[in-house]
N, C-alpha and C positions, 0 to 999 in steps of 0.2 A: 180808239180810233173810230170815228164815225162812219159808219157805212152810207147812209146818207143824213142820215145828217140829225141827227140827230137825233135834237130825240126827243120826239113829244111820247108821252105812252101810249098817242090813238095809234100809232105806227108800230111803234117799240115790241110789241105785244110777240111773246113765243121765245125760245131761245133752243139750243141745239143738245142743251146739256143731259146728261142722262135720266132727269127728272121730268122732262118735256118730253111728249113722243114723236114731236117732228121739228124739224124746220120751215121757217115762215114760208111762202111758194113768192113774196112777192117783198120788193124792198120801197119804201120809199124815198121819192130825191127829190120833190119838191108841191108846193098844197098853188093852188089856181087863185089869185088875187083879183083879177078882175079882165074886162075884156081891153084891147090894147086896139083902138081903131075902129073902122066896121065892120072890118070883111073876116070876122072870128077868132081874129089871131091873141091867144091869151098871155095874158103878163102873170108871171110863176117866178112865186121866191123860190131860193135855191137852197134845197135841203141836203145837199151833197157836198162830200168832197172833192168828187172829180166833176165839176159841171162839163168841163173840157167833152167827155165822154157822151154829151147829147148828141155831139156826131155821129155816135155810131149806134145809136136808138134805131132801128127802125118801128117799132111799136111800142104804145106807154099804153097804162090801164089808166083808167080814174076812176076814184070816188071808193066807197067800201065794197061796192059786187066789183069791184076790181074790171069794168067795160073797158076793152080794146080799144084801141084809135090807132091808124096809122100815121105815123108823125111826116107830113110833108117840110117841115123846116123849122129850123128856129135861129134865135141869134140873141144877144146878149148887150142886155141894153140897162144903165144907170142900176148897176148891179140883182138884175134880174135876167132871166132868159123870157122870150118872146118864141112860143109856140103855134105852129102851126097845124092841124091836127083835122085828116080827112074829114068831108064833113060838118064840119065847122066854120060853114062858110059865111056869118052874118052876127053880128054884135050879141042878137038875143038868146042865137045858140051858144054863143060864148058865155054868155051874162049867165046861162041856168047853168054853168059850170065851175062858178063863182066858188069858194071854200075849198071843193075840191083837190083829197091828196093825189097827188101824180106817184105812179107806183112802174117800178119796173121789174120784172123777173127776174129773180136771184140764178138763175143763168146767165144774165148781163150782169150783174153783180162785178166788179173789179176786185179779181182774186186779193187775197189779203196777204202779207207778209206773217211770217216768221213773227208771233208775241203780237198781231194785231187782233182784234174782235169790232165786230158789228155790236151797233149801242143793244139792238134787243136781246145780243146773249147775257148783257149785264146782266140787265131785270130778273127778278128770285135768284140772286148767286145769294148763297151763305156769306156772311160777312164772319172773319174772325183776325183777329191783333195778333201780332206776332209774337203776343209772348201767348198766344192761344184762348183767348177769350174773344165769345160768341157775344157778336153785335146785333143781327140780326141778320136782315135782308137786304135787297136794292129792293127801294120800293118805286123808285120813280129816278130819270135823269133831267135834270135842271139843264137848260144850254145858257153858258153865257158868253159874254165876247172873249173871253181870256180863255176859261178853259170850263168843264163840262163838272157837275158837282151833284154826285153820287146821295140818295138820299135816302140812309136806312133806316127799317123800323125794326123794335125789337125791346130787349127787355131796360134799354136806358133811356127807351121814347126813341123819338127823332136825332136823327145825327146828319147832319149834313156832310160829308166828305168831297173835298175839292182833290178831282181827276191828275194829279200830279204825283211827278216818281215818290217825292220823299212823303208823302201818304198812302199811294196806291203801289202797294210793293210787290205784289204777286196777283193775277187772274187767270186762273184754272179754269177756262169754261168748260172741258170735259168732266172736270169733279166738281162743278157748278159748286165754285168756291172763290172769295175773293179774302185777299192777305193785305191789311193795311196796317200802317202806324202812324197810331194816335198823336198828335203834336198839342204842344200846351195851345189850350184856349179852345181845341175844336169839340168840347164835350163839358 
Protein backbone atom coordinates (compact mmCIF):
# COMPACT_ATOMS: atom_id res chain seq x y z
CA UNK A 1 0.00 0.00 0.00
CA UNK A 2 1.26 3.24 -0.78
CA UNK A 3 1.54 5.87 1.73
CA UNK A 4 1.84 8.51 -0.58
CA UNK A 5 2.30 7.41 -3.24
CA UNK A 6 4.65 6.07 -4.13
CA UNK A 7 7.50 5.63 -4.82
CA UNK A 8 10.22 7.43 -6.30
CA UNK A 9 13.36 6.55 -3.90
CA UNK A 10 14.10 10.50 -3.79
CA UNK A 11 11.03 10.17 -1.11
CA UNK A 12 11.17 6.39 -0.32
CA UNK A 13 14.28 6.75 1.57
CA UNK A 14 14.44 5.21 5.50
CA UNK A 15 12.13 2.50 6.75
CA UNK A 16 11.06 1.56 10.33
CA UNK A 17 12.55 -1.98 10.37
CA UNK A 18 15.00 -2.94 13.02
CA UNK A 19 17.92 -2.36 10.76
CA UNK A 20 17.14 1.50 10.35
CA UNK A 21 17.31 3.51 13.42
CA UNK A 22 14.40 5.79 12.82
CA UNK A 23 11.49 6.45 11.09
CA UNK A 24 11.20 8.97 8.14
CA UNK A 25 9.75 12.60 10.29
CA UNK A 26 8.18 13.48 6.77
CA UNK A 27 5.85 11.59 4.04
CA UNK A 28 5.49 12.64 0.78
CA UNK A 29 2.00 13.06 -1.27
CA UNK A 30 2.84 15.07 -4.00
CA UNK A 31 6.15 16.97 -6.27
CA UNK A 32 5.04 20.78 -7.65
CA UNK A 33 4.62 20.78 -11.55
CA UNK A 34 4.31 24.23 -12.26
CA UNK A 35 2.50 27.48 -11.35
CA UNK A 36 -1.30 27.34 -12.15
CA UNK A 37 -2.38 31.17 -13.05
CA UNK A 38 -0.81 34.27 -11.53
CA UNK A 39 -1.55 34.82 -8.28
CA UNK A 40 0.76 31.61 -6.99
CA UNK A 41 -1.34 28.98 -6.82
CA UNK A 42 0.66 25.65 -7.78
CA UNK A 43 -0.44 22.65 -10.02
CA UNK A 44 0.82 19.32 -7.91
CA UNK A 45 0.67 15.80 -9.17
CA UNK A 46 -0.78 13.71 -6.78
CA UNK A 47 1.56 11.27 -5.08
CA UNK A 48 -1.12 9.85 -2.47
CA UNK A 49 -3.64 7.60 -1.89
CA UNK A 50 -5.73 9.61 0.00
CA UNK A 51 -5.60 13.08 -2.06
CA UNK A 52 -9.30 13.40 -0.29
CA UNK A 53 -7.19 14.25 2.96
CA UNK A 54 -5.69 17.70 1.56
CA UNK A 55 -8.60 18.88 3.56
CA UNK A 56 -7.41 18.56 6.47
CA UNK A 57 -3.60 19.62 5.76
CA UNK A 58 -3.17 22.62 7.54
CA UNK A 59 0.50 22.87 6.80
CA UNK A 60 2.79 21.17 3.81
CA UNK A 61 6.84 21.36 3.68
CA UNK A 62 8.58 21.55 0.33
CA UNK A 63 11.51 20.84 -1.31
CA UNK A 64 14.49 18.63 0.69
CA UNK A 65 15.00 21.28 3.91
CA UNK A 66 11.42 20.10 4.17
CA UNK A 67 10.25 24.58 4.53
CA UNK A 68 6.75 25.01 6.04
CA UNK A 69 3.90 26.68 4.14
CA UNK A 70 0.67 27.25 5.36
CA UNK A 71 -1.88 25.79 2.98
CA UNK A 72 -4.67 28.54 2.43
CA UNK A 73 -6.60 26.06 -0.16
CA UNK A 74 -6.61 23.76 -2.67
CA UNK A 75 -8.93 21.97 -5.17
CA UNK A 76 -8.73 19.40 -7.60
CA UNK A 77 -8.55 19.92 -11.15
CA UNK A 78 -7.85 17.53 -14.54
CA UNK A 79 -6.55 14.97 -12.15
CA UNK A 80 -4.21 17.18 -10.27
CA UNK A 81 -4.68 19.29 -7.07
CA UNK A 82 -4.26 23.23 -7.25
CA UNK A 83 -2.50 24.53 -4.13
CA UNK A 84 -2.65 27.44 -2.37
CA UNK A 85 0.17 28.02 -0.07
CA UNK A 86 0.78 31.48 2.34
CA UNK A 87 2.93 33.55 0.65
CA UNK A 88 2.87 32.46 -2.62
CA UNK A 89 1.16 35.02 -3.87
CA UNK A 90 2.60 35.75 -7.65
CA UNK A 91 3.50 33.32 -10.72
CA UNK A 92 7.35 33.75 -10.10
CA UNK A 93 7.17 32.75 -6.44
CA UNK A 94 5.27 29.89 -7.58
CA UNK A 95 7.54 29.28 -10.65
CA UNK A 96 10.93 28.89 -8.11
CA UNK A 97 8.81 26.17 -6.59
CA UNK A 98 8.65 24.22 -9.74
CA UNK A 99 9.97 20.16 -9.14
CA UNK A 100 9.47 20.52 -5.84
CA UNK A 101 8.25 17.30 -3.42
CA UNK A 102 5.31 18.42 -1.34
CA UNK A 103 5.91 16.58 2.07
CA UNK A 104 3.77 16.15 4.98
CA UNK A 105 4.30 14.99 8.60
CA UNK A 106 4.04 11.44 9.31
CA UNK A 107 1.71 12.62 12.13
CA UNK A 108 -0.82 13.46 9.29
CA UNK A 109 0.10 10.35 7.91
CA UNK A 110 -3.36 8.14 7.41
CA UNK A 111 -3.11 5.40 10.09
CA UNK A 112 -2.52 2.16 8.13
CA UNK A 113 -4.50 -1.03 8.33
CA UNK A 114 -3.91 -4.31 9.79
CA UNK A 115 -1.07 -6.05 6.76
CA UNK A 116 -0.61 -2.40 5.14
CA UNK A 117 2.92 -0.63 4.85
CA UNK A 118 4.26 2.61 3.61
CA UNK A 119 6.45 2.06 0.13
CA UNK A 120 9.74 3.30 2.07
CA UNK A 121 9.44 0.48 4.62
CA UNK A 122 9.82 -1.78 1.41
CA UNK A 123 13.21 -0.40 0.44
CA UNK A 124 16.42 -2.84 2.15
CA UNK A 125 13.62 -5.71 3.12
CA UNK A 126 15.61 -9.01 2.72
CA UNK A 127 13.99 -10.77 -0.03
CA UNK A 128 13.65 -14.66 0.34
CA UNK A 129 11.18 -17.60 -1.74
CA UNK A 130 9.27 -19.58 0.15
CA UNK A 131 10.99 -22.52 -0.18
CA UNK A 132 13.73 -20.27 1.57
CA UNK A 133 16.22 -18.97 -0.76
CA UNK A 134 17.83 -15.48 -0.55
CA UNK A 135 17.04 -13.11 -3.42
CA UNK A 136 18.43 -10.29 -2.19
CA UNK A 137 16.98 -6.81 -1.38
CA UNK A 138 14.42 -4.09 -2.55
CA UNK A 139 16.52 -1.89 -4.16
CA UNK A 140 14.10 0.42 -5.74
CA UNK A 141 9.90 0.56 -6.33
CA UNK A 142 8.82 1.02 -9.92
CA UNK A 143 5.17 2.76 -10.01
CA UNK A 144 3.08 1.78 -12.70
CA UNK A 145 -0.49 2.15 -13.59
CA UNK A 146 -1.64 -1.40 -12.56
CA UNK A 147 0.26 -2.20 -9.90
CA UNK A 148 3.74 -1.29 -8.16
CA UNK A 149 6.91 -3.71 -8.99
CA UNK A 150 9.40 -4.41 -6.51
CA UNK A 151 13.18 -4.45 -7.76
CA UNK A 152 15.66 -6.62 -6.20
CA UNK A 153 19.33 -6.82 -6.25
CA UNK A 154 21.40 -9.65 -5.19
CA UNK A 155 23.17 -12.73 -5.97
CA UNK A 156 20.73 -13.54 -9.40
CA UNK A 157 21.37 -9.72 -10.59
CA UNK A 158 18.16 -7.89 -11.04
CA UNK A 159 14.73 -9.32 -10.39
CA UNK A 160 11.93 -7.35 -10.95
CA UNK A 161 8.94 -8.64 -8.80
CA UNK A 162 5.39 -7.37 -9.63
CA UNK A 163 3.47 -6.16 -6.14
CA UNK A 164 0.63 -8.86 -6.38
CA UNK A 165 -0.64 -11.53 -3.74
CA UNK A 166 0.35 -14.53 -5.76
CA UNK A 167 4.08 -13.18 -5.80
CA UNK A 168 4.20 -11.00 -2.88
CA UNK A 169 3.21 -13.57 -0.17
CA UNK A 170 4.41 -12.36 3.05
CA UNK A 171 6.01 -8.57 4.31
CA UNK A 172 7.40 -8.56 7.68
CA UNK A 173 8.63 -4.98 8.04
CA UNK A 174 9.49 -5.61 11.61
CA UNK A 175 11.97 -8.42 10.72
CA UNK A 176 12.59 -6.29 7.65
CA UNK A 177 11.96 -9.37 5.50
CA UNK A 178 9.87 -9.97 2.39
CA UNK A 179 8.36 -13.73 1.38
CA UNK A 180 7.76 -14.05 -2.26
CA UNK A 181 6.91 -16.74 -4.96
CA UNK A 182 8.68 -17.01 -7.82
CA UNK A 183 6.28 -17.63 -10.89
CA UNK A 184 7.61 -19.08 -14.30
CA UNK A 185 9.14 -16.38 -16.58
CA UNK A 186 9.84 -13.69 -13.65
CA UNK A 187 13.61 -14.86 -13.40
Amino acid sequence: MSGHQAQTPAFSQGSDVAFHPSEPQFLAVGRVLRPHGLRGELRVEIHTDYPERFALYRQLYLGSAYVPYRLEGHRFHQGVVLLTLEGIDDRDKATALQGQWVWIAMDDAVPLEEGEYYLHQVLDLRVTTVDGEELGWVAEIIETGANDVYVVHGARGEILLPAIPEVIVKVDVQAGKMTVRLLDGLV
